[in-house]
C-alpha positions as CSV (number, residue, x, y, z in Angstrom):
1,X,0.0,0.0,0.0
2,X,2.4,2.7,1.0
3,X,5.4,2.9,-1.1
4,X,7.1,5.4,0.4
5,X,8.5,6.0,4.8
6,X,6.8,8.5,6.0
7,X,8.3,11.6,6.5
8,X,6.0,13.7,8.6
9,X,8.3,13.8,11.6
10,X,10.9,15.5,9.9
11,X,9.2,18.9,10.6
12,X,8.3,18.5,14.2
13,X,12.1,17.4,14.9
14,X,13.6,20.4,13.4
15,X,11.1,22.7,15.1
16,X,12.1,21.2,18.5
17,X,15.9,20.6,17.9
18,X,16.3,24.6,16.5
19,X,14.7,25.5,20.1
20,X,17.3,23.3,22.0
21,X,20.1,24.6,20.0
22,X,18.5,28.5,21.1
23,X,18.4,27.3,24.5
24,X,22.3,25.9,24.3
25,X,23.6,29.3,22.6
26,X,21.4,31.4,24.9
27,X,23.0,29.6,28.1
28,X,26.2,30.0,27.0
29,X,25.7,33.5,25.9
30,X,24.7,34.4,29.8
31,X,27.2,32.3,31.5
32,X,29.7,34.3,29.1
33,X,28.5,37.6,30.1
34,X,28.6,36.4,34.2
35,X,32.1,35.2,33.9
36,X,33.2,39.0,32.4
37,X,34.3,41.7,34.8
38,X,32.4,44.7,34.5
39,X,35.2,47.8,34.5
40,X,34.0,51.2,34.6
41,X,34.9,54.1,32.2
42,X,34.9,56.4,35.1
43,X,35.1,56.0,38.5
44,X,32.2,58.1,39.1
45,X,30.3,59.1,36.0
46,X,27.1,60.5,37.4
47,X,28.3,62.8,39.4
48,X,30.4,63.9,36.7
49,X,27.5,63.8,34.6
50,X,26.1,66.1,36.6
51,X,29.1,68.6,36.8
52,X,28.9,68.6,33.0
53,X,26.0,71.0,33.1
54,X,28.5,73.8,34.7
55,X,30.5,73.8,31.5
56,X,27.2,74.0,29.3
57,X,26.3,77.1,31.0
58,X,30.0,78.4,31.0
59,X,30.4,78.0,27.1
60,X,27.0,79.7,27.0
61,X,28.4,82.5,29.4
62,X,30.7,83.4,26.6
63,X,28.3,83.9,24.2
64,X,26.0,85.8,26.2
65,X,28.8,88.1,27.1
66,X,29.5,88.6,23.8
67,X,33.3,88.2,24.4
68,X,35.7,87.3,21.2
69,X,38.8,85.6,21.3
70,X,42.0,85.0,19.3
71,X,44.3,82.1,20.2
72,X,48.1,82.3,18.6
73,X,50.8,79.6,19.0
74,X,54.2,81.2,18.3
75,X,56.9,79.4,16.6
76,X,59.5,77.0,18.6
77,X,62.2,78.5,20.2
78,X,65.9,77.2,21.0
79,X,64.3,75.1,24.2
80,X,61.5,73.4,21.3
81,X,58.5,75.4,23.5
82,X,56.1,77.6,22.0
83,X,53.9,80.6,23.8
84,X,50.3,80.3,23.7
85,X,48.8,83.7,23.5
86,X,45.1,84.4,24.5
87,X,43.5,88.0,23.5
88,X,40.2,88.8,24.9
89,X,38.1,91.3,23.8
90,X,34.3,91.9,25.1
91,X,31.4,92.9,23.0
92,X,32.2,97.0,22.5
93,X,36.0,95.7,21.6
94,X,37.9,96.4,24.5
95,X,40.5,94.3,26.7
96,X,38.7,91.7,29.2
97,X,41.4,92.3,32.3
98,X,41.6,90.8,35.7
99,X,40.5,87.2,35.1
100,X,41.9,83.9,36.2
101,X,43.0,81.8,32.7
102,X,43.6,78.0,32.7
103,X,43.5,76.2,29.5
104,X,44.1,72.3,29.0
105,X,46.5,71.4,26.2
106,X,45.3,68.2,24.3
107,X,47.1,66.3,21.7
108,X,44.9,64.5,19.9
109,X,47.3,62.0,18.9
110,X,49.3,61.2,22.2
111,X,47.3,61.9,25.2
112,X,50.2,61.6,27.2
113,X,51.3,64.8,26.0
114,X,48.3,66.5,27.4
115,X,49.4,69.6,29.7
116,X,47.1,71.7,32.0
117,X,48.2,75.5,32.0
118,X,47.6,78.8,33.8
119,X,47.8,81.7,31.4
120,X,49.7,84.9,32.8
121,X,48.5,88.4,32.0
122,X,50.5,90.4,29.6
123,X,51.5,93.8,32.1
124,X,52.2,95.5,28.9
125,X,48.9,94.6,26.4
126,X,45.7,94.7,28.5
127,X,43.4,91.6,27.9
128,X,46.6,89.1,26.7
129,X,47.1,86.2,28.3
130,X,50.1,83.7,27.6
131,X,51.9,80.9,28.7
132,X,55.0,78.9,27.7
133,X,55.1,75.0,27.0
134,X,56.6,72.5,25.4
135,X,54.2,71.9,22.6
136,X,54.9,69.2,19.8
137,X,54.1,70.0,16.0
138,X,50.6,69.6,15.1
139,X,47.0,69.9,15.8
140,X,46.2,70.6,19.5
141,X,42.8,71.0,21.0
142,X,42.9,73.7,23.6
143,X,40.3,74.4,26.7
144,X,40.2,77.5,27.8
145,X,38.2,78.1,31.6
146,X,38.0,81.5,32.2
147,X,36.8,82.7,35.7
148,X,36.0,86.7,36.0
149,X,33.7,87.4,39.7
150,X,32.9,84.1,40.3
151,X,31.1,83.2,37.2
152,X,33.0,80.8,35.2
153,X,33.7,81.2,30.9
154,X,34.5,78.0,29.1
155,X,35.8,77.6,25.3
156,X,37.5,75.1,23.2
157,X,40.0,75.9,19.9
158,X,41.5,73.6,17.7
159,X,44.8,74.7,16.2
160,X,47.7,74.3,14.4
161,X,51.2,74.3,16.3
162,X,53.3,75.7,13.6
């Protein structure tokens, strides 16, 4: 009568044997992410998180002041360090003095060259601010913090050491 085996059962044996083999990479996809160790970016991220609002509103301080800048990185000298020069101006054009200046010096490609600077007022050129450092050639991201009165101005430059 029946010529053929029947093959019916061929279906309902995939069907269950693709659910054990989800089950078997499922299990070993937890039990891999239980044996890693979790390691933190930061060491406290939330609170920093929370500080980052204070540079928002200090980049937005400059704006509202309507201050201009110009950044200038002078040529190396016998020692290979360069000055970083800082000229602030407000909104009418005339010299921002008697503010605090730190910028951070980053070197995008080596952060191991990163330096943290306080820029010194210029006695002779009101609202110039500048610092020597040992700068490498190249691109360098600079951020500036200025703090006039208690009230904090934040900024960030990219430029070219020469």
């Amino acid at each position: 009568m029946f010529s053929k085996p029947l093959t019916y059962y061929r279906w309902p044996a995939g069907i269950i044997l693709f659910f054990v083999a989800l089950a078997v990479f499922n299990f070993w996809f937890v039990s891999l992410a239980f044996h890693q160790h979790a390691e933190l970016m930061e060491s406290n991220p939330y609170e920093k998180g929370l500080d980052y609002q204070k540079v928002i509103d200090a980049a937005q301080l400059k704006e509202d002041l309507g201050w201009k800048s110009i950044t200038t990185i002078s040529t190396a000298d016998a020692n290979d360090e360069r000055r970083i020069t800082l000229q602030i101006r407000n909104k009418e054009g005339s010299p921002v003095s008697g503010v605090s200046v730190d910028v951070l010096a980053i070197s995008p490609s080596n952060s191991s060259q990163d330096l943290k600077l306080r820029l010194v007022a210029d006695p002779t050129t009101p609202g110039t601010y500048s610092a020597q450092a040992k700068l490498r050639k190249g691109a360098w991201i600079f951020q500036f913090m200025i703090k006039e009165n208690g009230q904090s101005v934040a900024f960030r430059e990219q430029l070219k050491a020469p």
